[in-house]
Phi, psi and omega in degrees: 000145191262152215288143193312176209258159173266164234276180191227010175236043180238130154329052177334290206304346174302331198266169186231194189261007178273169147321013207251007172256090188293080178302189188289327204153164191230172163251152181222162196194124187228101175305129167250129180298316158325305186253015217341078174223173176241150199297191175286127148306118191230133162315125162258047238285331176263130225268001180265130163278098204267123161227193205274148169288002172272343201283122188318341191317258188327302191307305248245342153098039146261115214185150163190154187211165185230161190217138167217203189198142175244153191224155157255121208260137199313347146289016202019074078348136171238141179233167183246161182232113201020084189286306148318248194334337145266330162325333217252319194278304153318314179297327177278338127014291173282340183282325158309332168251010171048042173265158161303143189237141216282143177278194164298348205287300202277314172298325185295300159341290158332307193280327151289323191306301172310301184326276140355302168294347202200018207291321174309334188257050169246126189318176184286195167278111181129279175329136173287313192297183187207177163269083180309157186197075217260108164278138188243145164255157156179140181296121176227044189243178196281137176187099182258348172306111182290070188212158172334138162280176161306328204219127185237148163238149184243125152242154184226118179248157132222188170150165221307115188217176179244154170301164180315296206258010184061215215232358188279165156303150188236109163272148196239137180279089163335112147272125217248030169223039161172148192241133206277327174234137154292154181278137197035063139239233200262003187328319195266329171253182233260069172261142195304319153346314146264034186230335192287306170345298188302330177334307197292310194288292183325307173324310188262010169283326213280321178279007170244001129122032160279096179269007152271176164206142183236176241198084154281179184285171166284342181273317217253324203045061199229334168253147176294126180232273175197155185300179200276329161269003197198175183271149168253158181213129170228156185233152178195162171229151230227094166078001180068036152244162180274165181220138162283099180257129167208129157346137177222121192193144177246027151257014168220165224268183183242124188271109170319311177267005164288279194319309182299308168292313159303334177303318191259354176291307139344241175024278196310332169114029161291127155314162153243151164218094141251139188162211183282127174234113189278161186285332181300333167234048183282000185280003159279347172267147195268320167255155166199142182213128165248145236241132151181155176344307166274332187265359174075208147262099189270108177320118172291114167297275174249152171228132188230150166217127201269345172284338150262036199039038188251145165227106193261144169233146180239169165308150193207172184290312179332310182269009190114193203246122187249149204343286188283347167268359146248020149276328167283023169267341155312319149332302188261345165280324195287261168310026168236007192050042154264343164252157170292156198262118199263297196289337208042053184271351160237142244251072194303123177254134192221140158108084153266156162349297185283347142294076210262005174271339182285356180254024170285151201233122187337153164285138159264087182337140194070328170258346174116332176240187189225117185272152175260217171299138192258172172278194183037187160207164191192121155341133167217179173167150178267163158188176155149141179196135152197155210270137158207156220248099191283336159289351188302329194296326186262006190261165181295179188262166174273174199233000000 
């Protein structure tokens, strides 16, 4: 049965990165450290958690979280986009904070159940937005001790948003009066610890009209490690072949959509050159862009580090669709089911609500419970599509 129709009284062309559509519900699923296992995944209709204030969530900032997206497909279909691959990133994460870590089996579960339940807000076919789809771990029972609580929770929320950073050129900033990760600290996983810290500086980036901030290492403060919301990605051409510059740094996260684009640039006949990318030789590169889950692939305009007066300007949508902005349309055709899925990176959510025979839910090996029958039953519905110009990929390179 194909997944409800989307909702007819929401602006699809309308929406942002606020918070302002009260969806159905989240799912939630809770480890007890006694028995370790984790309860059933159940709908949740009130989006407030109550947990105790004393719960390390809060004191001690144990927590990790993942943020991914679902489309609806011109086969109305609804899909997830590479789900493994946060399932993978989330366990590592969590084991970095000394959470239990969900198996795939059980995260996946968890992701169709949101989905599903709430399938009316995944955008039409056509439409730039998607179903943002931000899962949290966290310790949340009373723990003043430092060691694990009794009681950890997984919720899993969306809704419906457009990127982060929309879709114009950006100019980008060095930040060069903090360092966001230490070497072999928390840099590669995906915890809140490294994003609030960044906030005040990003502010006063903003106010110098710099819509981005960038991450040199911490040691040398010489090589490019990644913005501050997203992966860097440069392109340059070598011999009139295209070449792929992508960061290799064990102080930043490992990115579904950096990992997704090499993949198809490889495809396309692109060198990749991953490994140390020194600051020194971004005037070789022509393009830049940073790439992640919530910012899509934002064009990078200019990048300055104000302490040595230095300014690189790169190709933009301005100047025509330069290399890597029509590989993420490729990309975003790939998850919107307009290109074939090669990799089988997207993911079909199936067992809506009104489907009630399709929602009985597997036992979890390992983990302890047996899931049953999901709850409610709720209107649902999808959406996603959208046109992109895939030959520009197969066109000459710019010059």
């Amino acid at each position: 049965m194909s997944p409800p129709a989307p909702k007819k009284d929401v602006d699809w062309s309308a929406l942002g990165v606020a918070l302002d559509l009260p969806v159905n519900g989240h799912i939630e699923t809770r480890f007890h450290l006694s028995t370790g296992k984790w309860t059933e995944p159940t709908l949740v209709a009130n989006p407030n958690i109550s947990v105790n204030g004393l719960c390390p969530g809060l004191n001690y900032g144990q927590q990790c979280y993942e943020g991914l997206k679902a489309f609806r497909t011109p086969s109305d279909t609804i899909t997830i986009f590479r789900p493994k691959f946060h399932a993978a990133r989330m366990a590592h994460s969590a084991a970095s904070v000394s959470l239990p870590e969900p198996s795939e089996e059980l995260f996946l579960e968890c992701l169709r159940m949101a989905v599903a339940h709430n399938a009316e807000y995944v955008p039409p076919s056509g439409s730039e937005a998607c179903l943002y789809i931000r899962p949290v771990l966290f310790g949340a029972s009373a723990r003043l001790a430092l060691a694990p609580p009794e009681e950890v929770i997984l919720a899993i929320y969306v809704q419906p948003s457009f990127p982060y950073h929309g879709s114009a050129s950006i100019d980008a900033v060095v930040l060069e009066d903090f360092d966001r990760a230490a070497p072999r600290g928390m840099g590669r996983y995906k915890v809140g610890g490294n994003y609030a810290p960044v906030w005040r500086h990003a502010a006063k980036a903003r106010a110098m009209g710099y819509g981005i901030t960038l991450h040199l290492d911490s040691s040398s403060r010489s090589l490019i490690e990644e913005f501050s919301t997203s992966g860097f990605m440069g392109h340059k051409v070598v011999n009139g072949k295209d070449v792929l510059v992508v960061p290799e740094t064990q102080n930043a996260i490992d990115s579904t959509t950096s990992d997704s684009m090499v993949r198809m640039a490889e495809r396309e006949g692109w060198m990749v050159e991953k490994g140390e990318v020194p600051f020194s030789t971004i005037s070789s590169l022509d393009e830049v862009v940073a790439v992640g889950t919530a910012a899509a692939a934002v064009p990078i305009r200019s990048i300055s580090r104000l302490s040595t007066s230095e300014k690189y300007s790169f190709s933009t949508l301005e100047n025509g669709i330069p290399r890597l902005v029509a590989l993420s349309r490729l990309m975003a055709a790939i998850q919107r089911g307009e290109e074939e899925d090669t990799d089988g990176w997207c993911w079909e959510v199936t067992g809506f609500p009104q489907e009630k025979s399709s929602t009985a839910f597997r036992g979890f090996s390992g983990q302890g419970s047996v899931i049953g029958n999901t709850i409610s039953t709720f209107q649902s519905t999808v959406i996603g599509s959208i046109q992109s110009a895939l030959h520009l990929l197969r066109g000459s390179n710019p010059t």
